[in-house]
C-alpha positions as CSV (number, residue, x, y, z in Angstrom):
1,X,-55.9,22.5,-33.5
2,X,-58.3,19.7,-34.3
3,X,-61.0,21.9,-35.0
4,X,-59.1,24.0,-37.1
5,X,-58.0,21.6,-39.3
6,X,-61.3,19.8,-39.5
7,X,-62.7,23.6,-40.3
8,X,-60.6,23.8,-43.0
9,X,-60.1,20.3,-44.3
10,X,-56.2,20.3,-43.4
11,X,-54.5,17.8,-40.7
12,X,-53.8,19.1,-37.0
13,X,-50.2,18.2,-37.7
14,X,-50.4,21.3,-40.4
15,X,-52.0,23.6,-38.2
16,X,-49.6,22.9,-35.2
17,X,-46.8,23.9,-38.3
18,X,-48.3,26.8,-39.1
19,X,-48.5,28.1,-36.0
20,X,-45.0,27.3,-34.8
21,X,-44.1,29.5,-38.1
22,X,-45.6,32.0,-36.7
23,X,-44.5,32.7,-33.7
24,X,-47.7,31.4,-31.7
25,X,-47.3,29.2,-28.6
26,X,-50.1,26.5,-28.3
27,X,-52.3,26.0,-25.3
28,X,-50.7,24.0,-22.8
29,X,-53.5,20.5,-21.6
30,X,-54.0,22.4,-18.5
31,X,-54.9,25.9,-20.3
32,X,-56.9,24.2,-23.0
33,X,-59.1,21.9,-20.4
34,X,-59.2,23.5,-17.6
35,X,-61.2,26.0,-16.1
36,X,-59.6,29.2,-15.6
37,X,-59.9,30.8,-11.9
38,X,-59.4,34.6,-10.5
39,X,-58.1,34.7,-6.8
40,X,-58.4,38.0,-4.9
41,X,-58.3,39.1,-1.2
42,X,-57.4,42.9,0.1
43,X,-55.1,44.3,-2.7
44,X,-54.3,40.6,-4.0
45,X,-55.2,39.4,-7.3
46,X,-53.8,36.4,-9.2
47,X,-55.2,34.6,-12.2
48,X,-54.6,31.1,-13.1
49,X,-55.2,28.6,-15.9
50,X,-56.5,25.7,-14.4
51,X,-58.1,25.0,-10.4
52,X,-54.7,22.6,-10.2
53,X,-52.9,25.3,-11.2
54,X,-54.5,27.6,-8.3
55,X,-54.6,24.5,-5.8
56,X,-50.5,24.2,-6.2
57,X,-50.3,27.8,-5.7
58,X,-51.9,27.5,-2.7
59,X,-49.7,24.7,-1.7
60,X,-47.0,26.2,-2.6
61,X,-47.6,29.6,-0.8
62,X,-48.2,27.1,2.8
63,X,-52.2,28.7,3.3
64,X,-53.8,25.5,3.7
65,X,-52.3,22.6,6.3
66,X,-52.0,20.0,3.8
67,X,-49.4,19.6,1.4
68,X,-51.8,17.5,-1.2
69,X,-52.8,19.9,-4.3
70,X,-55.5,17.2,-4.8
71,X,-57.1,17.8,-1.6
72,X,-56.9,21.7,-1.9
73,X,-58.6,21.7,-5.7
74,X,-61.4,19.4,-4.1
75,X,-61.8,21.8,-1.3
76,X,-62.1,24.6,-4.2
77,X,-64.0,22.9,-6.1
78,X,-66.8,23.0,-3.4
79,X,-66.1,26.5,-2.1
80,X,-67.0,27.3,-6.2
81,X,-69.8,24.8,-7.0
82,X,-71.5,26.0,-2.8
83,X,-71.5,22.2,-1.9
84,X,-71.8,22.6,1.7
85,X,-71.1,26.5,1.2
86,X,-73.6,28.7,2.3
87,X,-75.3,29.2,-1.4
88,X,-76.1,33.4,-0.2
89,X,-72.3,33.5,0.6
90,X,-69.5,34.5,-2.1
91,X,-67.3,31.8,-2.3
92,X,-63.8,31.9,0.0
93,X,-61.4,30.1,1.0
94,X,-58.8,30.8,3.9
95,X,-60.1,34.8,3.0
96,X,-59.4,34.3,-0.6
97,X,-62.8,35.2,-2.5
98,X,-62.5,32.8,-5.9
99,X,-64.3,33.7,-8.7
100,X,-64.3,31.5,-12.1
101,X,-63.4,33.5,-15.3
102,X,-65.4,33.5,-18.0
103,X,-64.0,33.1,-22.2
């Protein structure tokens, strides 16, 4: 909304208004600065807004042993970036191949 209202000389405040008038929902912190992930494994696919987003899922679901999201978008933030992955290796974790979606 800043960048819309700096494009067109008007405050954010206006924009948000406008928008609201319309109908249109505004990007939640997590959708707007996050990085949006693709989960898939046999038949399963899942798409989320944010690696938090998919590490609570995780969480939530009981696949990994810990109960700290933190700890689980950590550990998927290696499996994407291949620190200690094999780098010829698609990235996985516990079976589930996670890709990052591109805007």
């Amino acid at each position: 909304m800043n960048k819309t209202g700096k494009n067109f000389g008007i405050a954010c405040d206006t924009v948000s208004d406008i928008l609201k008038a319309a109908g249109v929902k505004p990007y939640t912190f997590r959708q707007s600065a996050g990085k949006r992930i693709k989960i898939s494994k046999d038949n399963f696919s899942k798409e989320f807004d944010s690696v938090q987003d998919c590490a609570e899922w995780f969480v939530e679901q009981g696949i990994p042993r810990t109960k700290n999201p933190e700890s689980v978008r950590t550990s998927l933030k290696q499996v994407r970036t291949k620190e200690g992955n094999n780098k010829d290796r698609p990235p996985y974790y516990y079976g589930y191949l996670i890709e990052d979606i591109e805007e």
